[in-house]
N, C-alpha and C positions, 0 to 999 in steps of 0.2 A: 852670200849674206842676204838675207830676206829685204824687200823693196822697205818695208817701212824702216828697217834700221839704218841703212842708204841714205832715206829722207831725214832722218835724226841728227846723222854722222854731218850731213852736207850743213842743213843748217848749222849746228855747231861750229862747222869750219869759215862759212860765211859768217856768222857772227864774229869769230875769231877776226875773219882776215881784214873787216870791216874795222874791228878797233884797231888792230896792225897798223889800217895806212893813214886813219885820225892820229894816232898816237905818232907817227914819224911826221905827218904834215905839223904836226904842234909840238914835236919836240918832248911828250908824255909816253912812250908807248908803254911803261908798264904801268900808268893810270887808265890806260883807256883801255888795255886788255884786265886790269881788276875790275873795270867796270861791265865790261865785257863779260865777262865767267860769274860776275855778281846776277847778273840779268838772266843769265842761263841756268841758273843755281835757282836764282825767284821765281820762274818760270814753271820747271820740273818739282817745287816746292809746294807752288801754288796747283799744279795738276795732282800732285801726290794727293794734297788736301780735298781738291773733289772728287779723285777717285776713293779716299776712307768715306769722303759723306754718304755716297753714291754705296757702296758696298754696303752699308749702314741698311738701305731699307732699298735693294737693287731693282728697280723696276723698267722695262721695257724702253717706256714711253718718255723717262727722264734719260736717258741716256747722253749725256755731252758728244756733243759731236766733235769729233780731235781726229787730225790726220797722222800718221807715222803709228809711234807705238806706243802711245795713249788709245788712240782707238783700237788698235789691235786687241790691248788690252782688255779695254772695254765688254769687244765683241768675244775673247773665250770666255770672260764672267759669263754674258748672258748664252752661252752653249753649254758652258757647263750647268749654268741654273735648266737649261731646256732640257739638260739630260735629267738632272738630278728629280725633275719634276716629272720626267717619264717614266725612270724608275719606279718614283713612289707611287704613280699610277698605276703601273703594274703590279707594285706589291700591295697594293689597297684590292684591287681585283683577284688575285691571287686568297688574298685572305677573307675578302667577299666570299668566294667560292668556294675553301675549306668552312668560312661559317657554314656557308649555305649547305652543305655537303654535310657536316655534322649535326646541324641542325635537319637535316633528311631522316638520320641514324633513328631505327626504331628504339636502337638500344641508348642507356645513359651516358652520355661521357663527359667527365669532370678534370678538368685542367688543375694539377695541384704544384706546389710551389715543394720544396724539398721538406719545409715544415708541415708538410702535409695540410697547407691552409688552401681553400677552394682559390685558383684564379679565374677560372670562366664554368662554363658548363653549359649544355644545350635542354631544348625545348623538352627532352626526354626525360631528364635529369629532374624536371622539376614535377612532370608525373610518377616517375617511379620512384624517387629519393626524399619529394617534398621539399625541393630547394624554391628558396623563395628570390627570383631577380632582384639584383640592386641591394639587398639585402643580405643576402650569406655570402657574397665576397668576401675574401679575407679572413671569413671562419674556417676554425678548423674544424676538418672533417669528421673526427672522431666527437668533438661536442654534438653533431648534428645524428649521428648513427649511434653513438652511447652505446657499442657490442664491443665487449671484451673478446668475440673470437677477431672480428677486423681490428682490432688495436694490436692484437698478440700477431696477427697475418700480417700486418704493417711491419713491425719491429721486427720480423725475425726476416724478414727481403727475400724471402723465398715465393716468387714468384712467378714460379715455374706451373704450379697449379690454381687452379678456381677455387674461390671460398664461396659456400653456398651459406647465406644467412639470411632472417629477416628483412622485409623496407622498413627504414623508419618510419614508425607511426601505423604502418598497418601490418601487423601480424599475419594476415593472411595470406601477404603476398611474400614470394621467393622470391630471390637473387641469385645470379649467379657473377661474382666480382672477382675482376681481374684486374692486377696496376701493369701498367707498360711505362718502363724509363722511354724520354725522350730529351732531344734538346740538352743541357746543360744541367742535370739537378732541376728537374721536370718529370714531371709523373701524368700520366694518363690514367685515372681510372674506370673501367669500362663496370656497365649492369646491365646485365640483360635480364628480363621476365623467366622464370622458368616454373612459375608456379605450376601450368598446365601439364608441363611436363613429369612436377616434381607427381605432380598429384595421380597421374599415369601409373608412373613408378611404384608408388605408395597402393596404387591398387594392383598391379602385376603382383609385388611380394605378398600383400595381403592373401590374393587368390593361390599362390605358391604355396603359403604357408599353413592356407585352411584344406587346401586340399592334400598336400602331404599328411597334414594331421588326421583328414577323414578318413583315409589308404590304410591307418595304422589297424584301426580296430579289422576291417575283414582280412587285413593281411594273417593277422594273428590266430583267427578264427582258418582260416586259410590252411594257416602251416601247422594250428593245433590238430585239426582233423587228417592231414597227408601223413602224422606222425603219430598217428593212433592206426590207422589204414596201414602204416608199415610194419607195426610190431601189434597185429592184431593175431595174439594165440589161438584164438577161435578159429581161424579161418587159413593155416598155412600156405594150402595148395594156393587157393587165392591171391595172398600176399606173395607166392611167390611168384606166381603169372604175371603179378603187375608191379613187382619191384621196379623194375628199372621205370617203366614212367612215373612211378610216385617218386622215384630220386628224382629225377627231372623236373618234376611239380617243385618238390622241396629245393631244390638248388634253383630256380626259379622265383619263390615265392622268397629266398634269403636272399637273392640278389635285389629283389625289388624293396626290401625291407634297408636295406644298406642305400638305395637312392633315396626313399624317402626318409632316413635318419639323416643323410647329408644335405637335402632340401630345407629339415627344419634348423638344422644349423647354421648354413646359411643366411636361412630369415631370421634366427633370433642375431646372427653377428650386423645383417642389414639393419634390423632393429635396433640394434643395440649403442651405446652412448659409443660416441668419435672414439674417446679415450676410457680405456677401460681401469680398472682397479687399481692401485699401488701396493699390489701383494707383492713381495719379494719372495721369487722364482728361483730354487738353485738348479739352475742350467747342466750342470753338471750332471745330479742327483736324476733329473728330470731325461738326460737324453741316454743314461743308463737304464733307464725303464724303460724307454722307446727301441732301445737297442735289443732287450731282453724278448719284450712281446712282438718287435718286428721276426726275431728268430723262430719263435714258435710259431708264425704266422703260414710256414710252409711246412709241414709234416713231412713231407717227399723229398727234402733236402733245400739247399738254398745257397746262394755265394756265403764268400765269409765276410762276417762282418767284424769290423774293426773298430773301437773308441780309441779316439785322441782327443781328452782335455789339455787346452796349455791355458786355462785362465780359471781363476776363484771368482771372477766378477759373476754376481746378480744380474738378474733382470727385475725391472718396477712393470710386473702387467699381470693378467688374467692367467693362472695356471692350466685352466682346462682348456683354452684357446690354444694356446703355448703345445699343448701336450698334444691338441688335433693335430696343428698345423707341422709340429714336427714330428707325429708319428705317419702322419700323410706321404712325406718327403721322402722318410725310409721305404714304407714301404712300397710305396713305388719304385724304388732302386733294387728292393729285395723281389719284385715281380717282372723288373723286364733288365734281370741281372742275370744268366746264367749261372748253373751250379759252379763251373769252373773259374768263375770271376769274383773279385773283390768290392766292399762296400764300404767305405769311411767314413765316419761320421767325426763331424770336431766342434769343438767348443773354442775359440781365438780372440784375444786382441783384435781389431784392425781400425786404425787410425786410433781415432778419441772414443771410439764406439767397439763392439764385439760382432763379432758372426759365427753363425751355427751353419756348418756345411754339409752338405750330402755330396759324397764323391764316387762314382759308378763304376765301372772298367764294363759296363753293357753294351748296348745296340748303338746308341747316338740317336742325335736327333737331329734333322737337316735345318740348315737356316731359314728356308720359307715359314716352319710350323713354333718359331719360338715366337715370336710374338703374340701367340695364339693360345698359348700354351693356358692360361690362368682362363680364359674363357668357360663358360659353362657346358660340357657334354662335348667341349672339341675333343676331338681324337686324331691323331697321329695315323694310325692303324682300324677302323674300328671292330673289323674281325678279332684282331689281335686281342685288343684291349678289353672285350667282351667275354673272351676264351677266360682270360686273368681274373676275371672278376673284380674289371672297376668300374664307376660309377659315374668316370669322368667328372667328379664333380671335387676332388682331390684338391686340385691346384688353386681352382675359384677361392675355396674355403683357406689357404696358404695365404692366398693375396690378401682376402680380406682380414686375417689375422694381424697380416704386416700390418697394413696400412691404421689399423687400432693401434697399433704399437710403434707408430710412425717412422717406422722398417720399409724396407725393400725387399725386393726378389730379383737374385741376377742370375741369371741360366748361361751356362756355357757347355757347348755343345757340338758335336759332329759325328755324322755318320760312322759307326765301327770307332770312333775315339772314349765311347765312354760321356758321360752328365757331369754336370757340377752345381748341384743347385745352393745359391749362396744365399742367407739370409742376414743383410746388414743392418744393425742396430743399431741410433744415436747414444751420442755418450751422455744425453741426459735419461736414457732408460737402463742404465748400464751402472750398478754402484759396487760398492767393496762387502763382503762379507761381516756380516756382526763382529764386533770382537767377542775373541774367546769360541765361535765358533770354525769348526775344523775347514780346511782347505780341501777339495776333492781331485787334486789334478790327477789324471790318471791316462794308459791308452790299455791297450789290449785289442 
């Protein structure tokens, strides 16, 4: 038993034993032990009471001096106030240091409440966003930025990618916004500057796009004159001496013609709006044609190719984009597909949404080279792929298809297993056929 409860127990029993030998000298003993246990009772009543005052507003320097376990008491109050104070020292320095830390951040970061109403925000924030201290607390974010694409990027919680828009209030400047959950229904949302970058960018394509187009006119002039030089009747002996390099010129001057028609198409999809048209696509209709010009695309033979429709659903997007990006897909299957192997192509449900598949029985492709795959002029092979007559510029023009059409691209893949390249479509690009018109489900 701890020494101050010892001292508690004793006095109590001296007090006790004290009214005991009064009360038998006089003949009262159970008046003098009620008066007894009264005194003990007033006592412990009367400390109770300084110890509430005392608790009330607990300070060092007032402390009652009390032996046994009153003081005891006393002294865990003020240990535990000396922790509770070191604590909160810590955590005032603690969050000194994250201000201070985030206030370093070249980039903007805004503290948001689950209502997306601003809770804090740093020194960045009020350069690049126009937040004003003391002031836009508590506003919501969307009154202060007034863009419909960050209201639509807010609601849909898909925050897995950067939304690049406007600063408010100056147009000239980019953004590039990102939200990060924290904490409990807490939001981070991050800005950083990229205007210098965007503007980079803006001039790369530019330069891509003027110069593929000034390529067109000598190409043309190029291939009109090698194709006059090969069927020139005047001059046989000649044309025939130099056949074989005027084909070479000519398969040359066509292959370079096919990269600069894939460069301007890529600069007008770079150019071109996030989201494209709401023409309705029959998928169907659409990969029967890619199926048909994939086949004649090899004269000298070619795997077989196979359609599976199992869906009537639509698509809501750009038909000539649609018609690139999935005649790209085939024929690619149809060029590093050997004669003896198969190629399927499908139209499907999958989930809420559809997918259009390309399925191979070819070469494979190793796990290093997928992630790379949609890049511009990567190659896998580049002997190979040259011999084939691609452009490398195929899968680029695929991704940025999807991504207008807020699609995917999943590649499945391995060495000597065969391709599978999958294109998945949400179910808000995905709708049901007019009535009254026909259904195309089909394979072959």
């Amino acid at each position: 038993m701890p020494s101050s409860w010892s001292h508690e127990v004793w006095r109590l029993v001296t007090i006790l034993a004290i009214c005991l030998v009064l009360g038998l000298l006089q003949d009262r003993v159970l008046v003098y032990l009620l008066l007894g246990t009264s005194a003990g009772l007033g006592w412990y009543l009367y400390n109770l009471y300084r110890l509430h005052k005392w608790l009330a507003h607990p300070r060092s320097r007032d402390v009652p001096l009390e032996p046994g376990v009153w003081g005891d008491l006393y002294y865990l109050v003020l240990r535990m106030q000396a922790h509770n104070q070191a604590r909160k020292r810590k955590l005032r320095d603690l969050l000194a240091q994250f201000r201070a830390s985030a206030e370093a951040l070249p980039d903007a970061a805004v503290a948001l409440s689950n209502e997306w109403e601003i809770r804090w925000f740093n020194e960045a924030a009020v350069n690049l966003l126009n937040l004003r201290p003391g002031q836009d607390i508590g506003s919501p974010i969307l009154n202060l930025f007034r863009s419909p694409d960050l209201s639509t990027y807010l609601e849909a919680g898909q925050f897995g990618r950067d939304l690049e828009i406007n600063a408010p209030g100056n147009l000239e400047l980019k953004l590039s916004v990102r939200v990060i959950p924290y904490g409990e229904h807490q939001w981070l949302l991050l800005a950083q500057d990229i205007t210098e970058r965007y503007r980079l960018e803006r001039v790369r394509k530019d330069f891509v796009a003027n110069v593929s187009h000034e390529l067109r006119t000598p190409l043309t002039v190029l291939s009109g004159f090698i194709e006059n030089l090969r069927h020139d009747d005047t001059a046989p002996e000649c044309v025939q001496r130099w056949e074989r390099p005027l084909a070479l010129m000519d398969q040359q001057a066509e292959r370079m013609r096919h990269i600069v028609e894939d460069l301007l198409l890529l600069a007008q999809l770079e150019g071109a709006e996030s989201r494209p048209s709401q023409t309705r696509v029959d998928v169907a209709a659409l990969a029967q044609t890619v199926v048909t010009d994939a086949g004649n695309c090899r004269p000298e033979g070619h795997a077989a190719l196979h359609l599976e429709i199992g869906t009537d659903r639509q698509l809501l997007g750009e038909p000539g984009q649609l018609h690139s990006a999935f005649s790209n897909l085939v024929v690619n299957a149809v060029n590093y597909t050997p004669e003896t192997g198969d190629i399927t192509v499908k139209w499907y449900e999958c989930g809420e949404g559809a997918c259009f598949e390309v399925e191979d029985t070819g070469e494979g492709i190793a796990a290093e080279h997928l992630s790379r795959l949609t890049e511009r002029f990567y190659r896998v092979d580049t002997g190979r792929s040259r011999k084939r007559g691609g452009t490398g510029l195929g899968l680029a023009i695929v991704k940025h298809v999807l991504q207008h059409h807020d699609a995917e691209l999943e590649i499945v893949s391995q060495p000597g297993s065969g391709s599978r390249f999958i294109c998945r479509f949400p179910g808000h690009r995905c709708i049901q056929p007019k009535q009254g018109q026909a259904a195309n489900p089909q394979s072959g």
